[in-house]
FIBA-234979 format. One record per residue (C-alpha): residue number from 1; residue in three letters; y, x, z. Coordinates in pm, whole numbers, plus 50000, padded with zeros to 5 digits. Layout:
<atoms>
+-----+--------+-------+-------+-------+
: num : residu : north :  east :    up :
+-----+--------+-------+-------+-------+
: NUM :    ALA :     Y :     X :     Z :
...
+-----+--------+-------+-------+-------+
</atoms>
This chain:
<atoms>
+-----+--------+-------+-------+-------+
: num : residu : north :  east :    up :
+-----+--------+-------+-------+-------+
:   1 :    UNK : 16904 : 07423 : 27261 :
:   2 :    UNK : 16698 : 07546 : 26990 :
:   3 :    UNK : 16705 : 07831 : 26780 :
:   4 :    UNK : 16855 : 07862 : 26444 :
:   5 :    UNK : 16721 : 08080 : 26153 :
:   6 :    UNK : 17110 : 08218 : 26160 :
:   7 :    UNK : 17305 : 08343 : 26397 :
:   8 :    UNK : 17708 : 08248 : 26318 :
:   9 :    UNK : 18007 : 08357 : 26563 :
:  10 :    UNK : 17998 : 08162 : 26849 :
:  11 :    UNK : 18370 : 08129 : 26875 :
:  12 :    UNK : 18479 : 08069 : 26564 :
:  13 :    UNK : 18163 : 07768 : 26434 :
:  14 :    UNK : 17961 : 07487 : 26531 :
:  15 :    UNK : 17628 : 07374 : 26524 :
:  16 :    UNK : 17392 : 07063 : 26502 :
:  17 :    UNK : 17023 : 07004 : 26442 :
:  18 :    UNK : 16776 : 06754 : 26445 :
:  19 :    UNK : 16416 : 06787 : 26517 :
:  20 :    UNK : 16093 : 06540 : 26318 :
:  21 :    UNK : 16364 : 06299 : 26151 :
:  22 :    UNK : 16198 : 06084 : 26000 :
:  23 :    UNK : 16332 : 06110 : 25607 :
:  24 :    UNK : 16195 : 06257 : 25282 :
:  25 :    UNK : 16183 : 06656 : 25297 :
:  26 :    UNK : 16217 : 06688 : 24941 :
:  27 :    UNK : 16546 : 06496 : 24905 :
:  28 :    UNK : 16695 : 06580 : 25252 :
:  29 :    UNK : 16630 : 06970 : 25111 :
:  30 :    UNK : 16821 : 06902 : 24791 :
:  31 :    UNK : 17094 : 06689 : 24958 :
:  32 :    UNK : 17175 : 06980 : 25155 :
:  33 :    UNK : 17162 : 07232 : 24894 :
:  34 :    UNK : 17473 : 06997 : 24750 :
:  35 :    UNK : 17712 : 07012 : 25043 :
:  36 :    UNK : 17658 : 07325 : 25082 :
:  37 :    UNK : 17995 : 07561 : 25133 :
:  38 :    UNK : 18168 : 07273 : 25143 :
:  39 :    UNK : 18479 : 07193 : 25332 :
:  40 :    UNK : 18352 : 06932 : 25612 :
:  41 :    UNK : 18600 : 06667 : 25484 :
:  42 :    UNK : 18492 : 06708 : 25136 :
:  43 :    UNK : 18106 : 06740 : 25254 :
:  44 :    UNK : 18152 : 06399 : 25439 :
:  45 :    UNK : 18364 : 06240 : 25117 :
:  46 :    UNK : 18084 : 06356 : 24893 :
:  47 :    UNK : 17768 : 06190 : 25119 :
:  48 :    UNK : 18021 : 05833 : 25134 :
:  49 :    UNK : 18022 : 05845 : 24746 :
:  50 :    UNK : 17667 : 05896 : 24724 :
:  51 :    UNK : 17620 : 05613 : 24955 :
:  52 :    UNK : 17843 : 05405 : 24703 :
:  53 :    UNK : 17636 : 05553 : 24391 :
:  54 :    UNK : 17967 : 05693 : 24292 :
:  55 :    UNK : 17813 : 06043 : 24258 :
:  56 :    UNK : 17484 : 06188 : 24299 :
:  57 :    UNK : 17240 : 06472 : 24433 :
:  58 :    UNK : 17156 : 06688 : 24147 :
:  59 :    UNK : 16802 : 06757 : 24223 :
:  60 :    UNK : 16784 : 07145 : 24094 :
:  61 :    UNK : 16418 : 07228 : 24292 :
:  62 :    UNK : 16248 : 06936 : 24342 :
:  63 :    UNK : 16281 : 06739 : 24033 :
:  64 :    UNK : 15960 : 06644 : 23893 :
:  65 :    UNK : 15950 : 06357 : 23742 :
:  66 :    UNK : 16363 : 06289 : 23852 :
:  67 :    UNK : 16507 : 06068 : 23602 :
:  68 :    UNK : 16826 : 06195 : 23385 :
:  69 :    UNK : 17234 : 06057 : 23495 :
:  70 :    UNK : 17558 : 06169 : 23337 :
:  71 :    UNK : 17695 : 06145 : 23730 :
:  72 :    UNK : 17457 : 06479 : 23767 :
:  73 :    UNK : 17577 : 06657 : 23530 :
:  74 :    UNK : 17894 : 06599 : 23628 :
:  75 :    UNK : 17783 : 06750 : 23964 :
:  76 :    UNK : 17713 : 07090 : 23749 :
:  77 :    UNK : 17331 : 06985 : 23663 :
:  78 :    UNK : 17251 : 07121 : 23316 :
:  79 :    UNK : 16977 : 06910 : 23280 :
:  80 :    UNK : 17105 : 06630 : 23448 :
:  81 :    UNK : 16862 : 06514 : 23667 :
:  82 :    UNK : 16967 : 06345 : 24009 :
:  83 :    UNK : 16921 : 06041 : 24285 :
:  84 :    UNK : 17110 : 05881 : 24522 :
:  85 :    UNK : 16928 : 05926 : 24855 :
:  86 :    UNK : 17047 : 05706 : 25095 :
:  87 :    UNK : 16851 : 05773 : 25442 :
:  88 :    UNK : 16896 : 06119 : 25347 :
:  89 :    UNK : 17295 : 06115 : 25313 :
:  90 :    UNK : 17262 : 05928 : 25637 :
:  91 :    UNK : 17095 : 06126 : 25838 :
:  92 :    UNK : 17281 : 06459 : 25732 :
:  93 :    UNK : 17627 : 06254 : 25794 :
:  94 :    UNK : 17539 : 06183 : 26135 :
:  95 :    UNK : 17503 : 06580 : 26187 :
:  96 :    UNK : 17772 : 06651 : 26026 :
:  97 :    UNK : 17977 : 06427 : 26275 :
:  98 :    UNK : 17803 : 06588 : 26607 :
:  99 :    UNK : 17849 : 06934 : 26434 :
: 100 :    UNK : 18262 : 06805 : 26406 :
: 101 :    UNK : 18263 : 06667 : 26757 :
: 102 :    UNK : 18098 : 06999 : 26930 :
: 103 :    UNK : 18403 : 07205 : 26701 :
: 104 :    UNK : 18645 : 06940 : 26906 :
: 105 :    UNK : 18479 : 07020 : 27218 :
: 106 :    UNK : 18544 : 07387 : 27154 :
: 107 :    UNK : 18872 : 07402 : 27055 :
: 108 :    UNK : 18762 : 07458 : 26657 :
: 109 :    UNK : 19045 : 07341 : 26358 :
: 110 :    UNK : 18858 : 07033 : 26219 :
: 111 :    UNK : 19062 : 07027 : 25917 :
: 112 :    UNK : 18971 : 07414 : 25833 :
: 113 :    UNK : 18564 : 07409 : 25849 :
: 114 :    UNK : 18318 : 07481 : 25630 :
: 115 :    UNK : 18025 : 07372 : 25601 :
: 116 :    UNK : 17826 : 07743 : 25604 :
: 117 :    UNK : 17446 : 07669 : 25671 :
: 118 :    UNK : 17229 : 07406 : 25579 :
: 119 :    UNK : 16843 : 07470 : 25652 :
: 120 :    UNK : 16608 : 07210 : 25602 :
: 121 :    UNK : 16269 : 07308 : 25720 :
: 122 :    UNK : 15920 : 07061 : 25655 :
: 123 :    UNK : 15828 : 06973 : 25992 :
: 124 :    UNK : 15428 : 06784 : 26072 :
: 125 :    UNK : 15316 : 06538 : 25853 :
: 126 :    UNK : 15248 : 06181 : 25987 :
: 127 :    UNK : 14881 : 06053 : 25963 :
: 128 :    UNK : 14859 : 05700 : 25846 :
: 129 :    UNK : 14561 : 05586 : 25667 :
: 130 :    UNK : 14553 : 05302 : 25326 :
: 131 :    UNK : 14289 : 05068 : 25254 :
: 132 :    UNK : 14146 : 05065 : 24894 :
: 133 :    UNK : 13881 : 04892 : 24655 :
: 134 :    UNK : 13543 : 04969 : 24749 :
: 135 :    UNK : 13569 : 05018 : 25109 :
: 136 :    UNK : 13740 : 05350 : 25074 :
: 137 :    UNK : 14011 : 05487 : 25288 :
: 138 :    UNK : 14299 : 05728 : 25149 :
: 139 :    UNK : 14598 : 05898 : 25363 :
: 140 :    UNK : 14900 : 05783 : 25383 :
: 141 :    UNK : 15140 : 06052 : 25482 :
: 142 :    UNK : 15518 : 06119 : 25594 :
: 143 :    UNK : 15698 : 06402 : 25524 :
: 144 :    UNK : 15941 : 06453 : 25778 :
: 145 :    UNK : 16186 : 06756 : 25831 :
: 146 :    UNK : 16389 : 06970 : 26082 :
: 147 :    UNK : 16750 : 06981 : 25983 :
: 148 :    UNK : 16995 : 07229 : 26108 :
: 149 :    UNK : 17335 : 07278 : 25984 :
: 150 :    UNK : 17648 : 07529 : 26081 :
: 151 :    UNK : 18008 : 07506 : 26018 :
: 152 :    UNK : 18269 : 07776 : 26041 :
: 153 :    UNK : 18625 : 07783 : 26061 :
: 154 :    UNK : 18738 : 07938 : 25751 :
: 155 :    UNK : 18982 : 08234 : 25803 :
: 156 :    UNK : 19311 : 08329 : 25640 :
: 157 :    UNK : 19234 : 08502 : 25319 :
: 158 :    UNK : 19348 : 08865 : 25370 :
: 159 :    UNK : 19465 : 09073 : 25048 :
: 160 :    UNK : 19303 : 09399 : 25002 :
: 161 :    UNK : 19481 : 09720 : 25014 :
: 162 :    UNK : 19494 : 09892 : 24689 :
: 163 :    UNK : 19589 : 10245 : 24653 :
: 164 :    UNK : 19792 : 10180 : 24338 :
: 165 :    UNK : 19598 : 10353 : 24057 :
: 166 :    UNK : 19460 : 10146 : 23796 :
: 167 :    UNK : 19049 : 10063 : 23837 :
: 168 :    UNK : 18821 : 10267 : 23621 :
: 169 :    UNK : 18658 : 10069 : 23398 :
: 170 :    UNK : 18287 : 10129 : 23218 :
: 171 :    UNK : 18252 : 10223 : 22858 :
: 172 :    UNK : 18076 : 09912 : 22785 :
: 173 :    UNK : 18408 : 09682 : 23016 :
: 174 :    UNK : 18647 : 09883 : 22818 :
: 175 :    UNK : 18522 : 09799 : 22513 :
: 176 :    UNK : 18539 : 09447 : 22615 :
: 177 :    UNK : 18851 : 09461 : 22693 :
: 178 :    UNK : 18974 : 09621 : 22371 :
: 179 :    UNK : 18760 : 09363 : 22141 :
: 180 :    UNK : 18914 : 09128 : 22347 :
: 181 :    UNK : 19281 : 09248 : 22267 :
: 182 :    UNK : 19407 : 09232 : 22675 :
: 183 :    UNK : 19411 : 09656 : 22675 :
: 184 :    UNK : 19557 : 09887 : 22436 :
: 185 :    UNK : 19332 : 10244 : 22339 :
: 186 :    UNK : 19516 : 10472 : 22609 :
: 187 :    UNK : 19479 : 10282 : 22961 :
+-----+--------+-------+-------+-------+
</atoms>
C-alpha cells in the first residue's frame, strides 16, 4: 500500500488510490475539488448527474478558456464556468466504490461517511509524437494523474459546554449588533 499525503484514523475511515490513470489532470483535479466534504451518497449522486449532464464541475482553478453554464452557477460558481467530464467522474466513482467496500470490510457505517480527502497529484507525462506539414514532428502528450481519496465516518455532533455568561463581544461586533437592532445599549 502506498502512502498518502494524510494520515486519517485508521479505525474510524477508509481509503482508495489509484496510481498513472490514464485521464485529464486538470479536470480529474477540479472534479475532486467538487465532491469534496461530501457525504459518500451525495458524492456518488452528484458524479451520476454529471454523467447525465444534469449538473456540472464548476471549474474554479483550471478554467482557461472554460465556457460559461447556468448549471455552474448553480453549483456556487460566480462566474459560471464548468464541464461535464465524463472519464473523469468515472474514474473517481470507481474509487469511491473500493473506498465504500474497504469501509464494509472494516466494519465502517456506509450511510454516515464523508468524503474527507481528495488529492489529485500530476503523475509522468506520456510521450507520443504528431506528424506535421513540412516534415516536422511535434509531441503529443498525456497528462495522467495519481488519485487518492479518504472517507471518514462522521461523528455525533457534541454541544459545547458553556459556562453561562454571555460572550464578550468587540467594539466594532457590538456596534453591529446595535445598528442591526438584535441588542439593546446595556448587554
Amino acid at each position: 500500500m502506498g502512502r498518502y499525503s494524510k494520515e486519517a484514523d485508521a479505525s474510524k475511515s477508509a481509503k482508495a488510490c489509484g496510481s498513472d490513470l490514464r485521464v485529464h489532470f486538470k479536470n480529474t483535479s477540479e472534479t475532486a475539488a467538487a465532491i469534496r466534504g461530501k457525504t459518500l451518497a451525495k458524492a456518488k449522486a452528484y458524479l451520476e448527474a454529471v454523467i447525465d449532464h444534469k449538473r456540472c464541475v464548476p471549474f474554479l482553478h483550471f478554467n482557461g478558456g472554460v465556457g460559461r453554464t447556468a448549471q455552474a452557477k448553480n453549483e456556487g460558481n460566480k462566474i459560471g464556468q464548468g464541464r461535464w467530464p465524463k472519464k473523469s467522474c468515472e474514474f473517481i466513482l470507481g474509487l469511491l466504490n473500493n473506498a465504500e467496500s474497504n469501509a464494509e470490510v472494516k466494519g465502517l457505517d456506509v450511510d454516515s461517511l464523508v468524503v474527507t480527502h481528495v488529492q489529485v497529484n500530476q503523475a509522468q507525462r506520456g510521450r507520443r509524437r504528431t506528424y506535421r506539414a513540412h516534415g516536422r514532428i511535434n509531441a503529443y502528450m498525456s497528462s495522467p494523474c495519481h488519485i487518492e481519496l479518504i472517507v471518514t465516518e462522521k461523528g455525533e455532533a457534541v454541544q459545547a459546554e458553556g459556562d453561562g455568561r454571555p460572550r464578550k463581544l468587540s467594539k466594532v461586533q457590538l456596534a453591529r449588533k446595535l445598528r442591526s437592532g438584535t441588542a439593546s445599549k446595556s448587554s
